[in-house]
N, C-alpha and C positions, 0 to 999 in steps of 0.2 A: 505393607499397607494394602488393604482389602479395597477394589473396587468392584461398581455392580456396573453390568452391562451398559447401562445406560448413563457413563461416563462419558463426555464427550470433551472433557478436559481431565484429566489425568494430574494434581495438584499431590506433592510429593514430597518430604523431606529428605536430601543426602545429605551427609554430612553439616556443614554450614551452608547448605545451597537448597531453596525454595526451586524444586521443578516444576514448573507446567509445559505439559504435555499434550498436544491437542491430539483427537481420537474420536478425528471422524473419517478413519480412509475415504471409504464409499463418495463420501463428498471432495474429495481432495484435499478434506481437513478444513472446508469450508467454515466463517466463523458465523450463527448463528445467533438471538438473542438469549438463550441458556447459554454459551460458552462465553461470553460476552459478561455473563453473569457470573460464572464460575469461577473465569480468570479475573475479575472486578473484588471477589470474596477472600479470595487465595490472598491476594495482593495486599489488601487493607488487612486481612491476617500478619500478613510477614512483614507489613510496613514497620511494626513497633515491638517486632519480636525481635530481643538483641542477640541469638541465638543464629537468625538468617543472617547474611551477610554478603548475600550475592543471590539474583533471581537467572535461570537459566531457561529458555524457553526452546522445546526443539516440537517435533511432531510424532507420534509413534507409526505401527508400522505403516507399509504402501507407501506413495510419491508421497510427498510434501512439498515444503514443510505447509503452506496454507493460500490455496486458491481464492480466496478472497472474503468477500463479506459474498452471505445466502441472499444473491438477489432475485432469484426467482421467487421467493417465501413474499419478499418485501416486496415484490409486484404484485403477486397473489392477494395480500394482503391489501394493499391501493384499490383494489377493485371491491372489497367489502368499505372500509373504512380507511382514509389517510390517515389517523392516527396510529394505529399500528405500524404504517410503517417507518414516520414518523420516529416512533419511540424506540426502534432498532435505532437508527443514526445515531440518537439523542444518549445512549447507553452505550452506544462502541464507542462517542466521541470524548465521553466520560472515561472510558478506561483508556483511550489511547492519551491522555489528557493526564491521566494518573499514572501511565508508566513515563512518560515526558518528566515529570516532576518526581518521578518517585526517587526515595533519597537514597536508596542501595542502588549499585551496578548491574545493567544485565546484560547476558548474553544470548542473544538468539542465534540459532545454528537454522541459516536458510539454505538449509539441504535438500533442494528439489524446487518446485514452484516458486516463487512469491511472487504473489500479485495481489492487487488492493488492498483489501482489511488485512493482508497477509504483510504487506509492505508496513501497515501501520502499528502492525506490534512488532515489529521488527526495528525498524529505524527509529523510534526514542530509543532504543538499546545502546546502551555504553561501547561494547562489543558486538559485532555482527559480522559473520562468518560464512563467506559464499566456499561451496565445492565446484567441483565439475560436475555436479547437478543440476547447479542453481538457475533458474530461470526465471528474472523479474521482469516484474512489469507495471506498468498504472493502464489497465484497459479499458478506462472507463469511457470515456468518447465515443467505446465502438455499441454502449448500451444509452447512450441518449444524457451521460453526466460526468464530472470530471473527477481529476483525479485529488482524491478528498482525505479521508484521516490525518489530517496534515502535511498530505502534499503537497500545497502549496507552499509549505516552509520547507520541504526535506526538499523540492525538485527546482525552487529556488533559488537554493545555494547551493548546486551545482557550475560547474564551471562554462563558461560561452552561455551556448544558446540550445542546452542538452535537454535544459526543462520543457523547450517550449518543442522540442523534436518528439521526447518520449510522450508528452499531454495527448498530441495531436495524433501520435502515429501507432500507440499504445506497442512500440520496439518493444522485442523480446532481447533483453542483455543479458550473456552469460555470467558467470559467476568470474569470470575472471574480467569481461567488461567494470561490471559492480566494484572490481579490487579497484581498476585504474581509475574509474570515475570516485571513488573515497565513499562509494555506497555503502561498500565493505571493507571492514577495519583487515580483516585477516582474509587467508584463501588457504584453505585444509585440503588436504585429500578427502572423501568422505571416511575411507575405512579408519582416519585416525579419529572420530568424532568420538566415538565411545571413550577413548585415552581420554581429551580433553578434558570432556563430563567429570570424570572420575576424578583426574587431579584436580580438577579446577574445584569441585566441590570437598577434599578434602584439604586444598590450602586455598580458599578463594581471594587471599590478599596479594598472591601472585598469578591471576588470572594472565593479566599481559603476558608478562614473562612464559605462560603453557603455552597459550595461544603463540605466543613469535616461535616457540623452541618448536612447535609442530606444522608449522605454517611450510609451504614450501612453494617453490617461482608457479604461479600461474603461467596459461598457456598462453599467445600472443590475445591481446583484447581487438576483437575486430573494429569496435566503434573507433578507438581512436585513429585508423584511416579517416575517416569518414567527417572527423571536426572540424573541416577546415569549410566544406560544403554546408555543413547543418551552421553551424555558427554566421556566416553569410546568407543563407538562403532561409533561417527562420528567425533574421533579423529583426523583422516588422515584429507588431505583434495583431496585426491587420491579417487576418487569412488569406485574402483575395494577393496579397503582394508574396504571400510565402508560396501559394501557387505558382505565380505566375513565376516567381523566382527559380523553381524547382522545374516548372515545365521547361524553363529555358536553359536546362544545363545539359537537355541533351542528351542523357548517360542512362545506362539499364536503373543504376542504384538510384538515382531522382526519379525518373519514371517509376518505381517501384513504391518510394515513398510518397509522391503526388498521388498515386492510384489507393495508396491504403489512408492516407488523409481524406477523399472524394467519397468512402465508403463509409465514414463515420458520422455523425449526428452535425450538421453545419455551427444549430446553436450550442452543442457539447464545443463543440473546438472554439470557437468566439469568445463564451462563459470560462472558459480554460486557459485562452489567453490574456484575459482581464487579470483572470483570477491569479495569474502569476505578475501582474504589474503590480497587485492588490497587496500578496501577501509578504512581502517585504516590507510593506508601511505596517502591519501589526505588528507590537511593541510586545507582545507576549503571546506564548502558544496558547494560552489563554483565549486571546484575542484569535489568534489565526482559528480555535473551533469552532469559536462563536460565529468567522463570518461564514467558514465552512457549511456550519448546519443551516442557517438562512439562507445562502444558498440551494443545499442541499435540499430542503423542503419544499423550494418553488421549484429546482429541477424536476425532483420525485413528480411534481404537479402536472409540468408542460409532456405534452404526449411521446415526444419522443422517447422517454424512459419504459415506460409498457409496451412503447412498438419495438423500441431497440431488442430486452428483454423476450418477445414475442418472438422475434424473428431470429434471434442467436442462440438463446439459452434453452427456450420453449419447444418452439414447432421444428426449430434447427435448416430453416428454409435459408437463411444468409441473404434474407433480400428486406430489406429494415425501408420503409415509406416513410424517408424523414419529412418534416413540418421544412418550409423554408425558413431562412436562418433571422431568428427573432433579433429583436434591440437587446443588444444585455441589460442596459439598465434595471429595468426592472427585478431583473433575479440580486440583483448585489443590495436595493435596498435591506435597512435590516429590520428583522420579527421588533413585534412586537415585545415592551418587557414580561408579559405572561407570556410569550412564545418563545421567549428567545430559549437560549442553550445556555445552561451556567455548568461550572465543573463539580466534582464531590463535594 
């Protein structure tokens, strides 16, 4: 299959296996609203092709597998018109909404990064395959908004009080953390990925069965030291008492995680903690995008999303002038029905 340069998703048939490919090194394979639309096209192609029979998602060459959603573009853009940027969410949350329900299996191979938009094509996935590359995250707090593409249902139903640790503290977990916490179905070597690919796309009805025969013991998961502290100490879902909880344990690891909680957006972490009481009450992933994106549109609004961005992504100065920490209420209202978010 011929592509031209200016592929930044890589859409591929093997065998009975629909590849996409994202192919944008330079970015970290950042997703973008062309790739957004690519992998949106590819998909409704292979939905009702009886020929596909499994969707595989990995990243081509350099780190991956995908750094997140392009939010510098989507700041940039806030500064012309909120529409635009607007209309990036409103499109990821449609295809992350459509590989959620999509009626073939997939497997995403998170070999390197994932974080954000990178977390949300990833976990609707059937299969999800951390290596000793893997390094996820939801780091959305630390740019002024939460952790969205259906975080709120993926980090949810986690177990204790992990959701409300990684929201707040945007934790970096290995790939073998991801096994034990059930992020990740499987844990590969990287060098077997290639194997996988291959058989798995020339028998895709025994995908399990490659993945288990190639899978092999991860290295110790360091979080689960660490649950018995986070589950007690981000009990509330009140910031002010996760603090203080944390400041009174005393130890380098609380101290470390109070310090990188104090650094992020007050009304990110508050909006973040609601939003995980919130999204257990939605009855459908359906529901959970719709309240996402109403959200997600008033955050984009409130300043700390262009100052976050400004200060981390942009100028790279790491000193972000948050707003003090607003009422939530207002952001969990929902859009209007001409505003709101519906799916394909």
């Amino acid at each position: 299959m011929t592509h031209s340069m200016t592929d930044t998703v890589l859409a591929e048939r093997d065998g009975s296996a629909g590849c996409l490919r994202l192919n944008r090194p330079k970015a970290l394979h950042s997703l973008d609203l062309s790739m957004v639309r690519q992998m949106t096209h590819a998909l409704l192609a292979w939905r009702d092709d009886p020929d596909i029979r499994i969707v595989l998602i990995d990243h081509a060459e350099g780190r991956g597998f995908c750094a997140g959603g392009d939010v510098v573009t989507i700041a940039k853009a806030l500064e012309g018109k909120e529409k635009a940027a607007r209309s990036f969410f409103y499109e990821e949350y449609r295809l992350n909404h459509l590989m959620y329900t999509f009626p073939k299996p997939g497997v995403a191979f998170m070999d390197g990064v994932t974080m954000g938009g990178g977390v949300g094509i990833a976990c609707p996935c059937r299969y999800r395959v951390a290596t000793e590359r893997t390094v996820f995250a939801m780091p959305e707090t630390a740019i002024g908004i939460f952790p969205d593409v259906g975080g709120g249902r993926y980090l949810s139903r986690l177990r204790g009080r992990v959701a409300q640790y990684l929201a707040l503290t945007s934790a970096r977990l290995t790939g073998a953390d991801c096994k034990a916490l059930r992020l990740a179905t499987h844990y590969l070597p990287s060098d077997a990925l290639a194997e996988a690919k291959r058989r798995i796309a020339a028998d895709p009805f025994r995908v399990e069965a490659i993945l288990d025969e190639l899978s092999v013991a991860p290295p110790e998961a360091e979080i689960m030291a660490h649950l018995a502290v986070i589950d007690r100490c981000f009990a509330s879902d009140d910031l002010v008492d996760i603090l203080a909880c944390l400041d009174a344990e005393g130890d380098d690891w609380a101290a470390k995680t109070a310090a990188s909680i104090r650094a992020k957006s007050p009304t990110a972490c508050a909006v973040s903690l609601r939003m995980l009481v919130e999204s257990p009450k939605q009855p459908h992933f359906v529901d959970e995008m719709r309240m996402e994106y109403a959200l997600m549109v008033r955050m984009i609004a409130f300043p700390d999303f262009a100052e976050g961005v400004r200060a981390l992504l942009i100028d790279k100065t790491g000193d972000p002038q948050w707003q003090p920490q607003a009422d939530t209420d207002p952001f969990f209202e929902p859009l209007s029905p001409i505003d709101a978010w519906s799916p394909l």
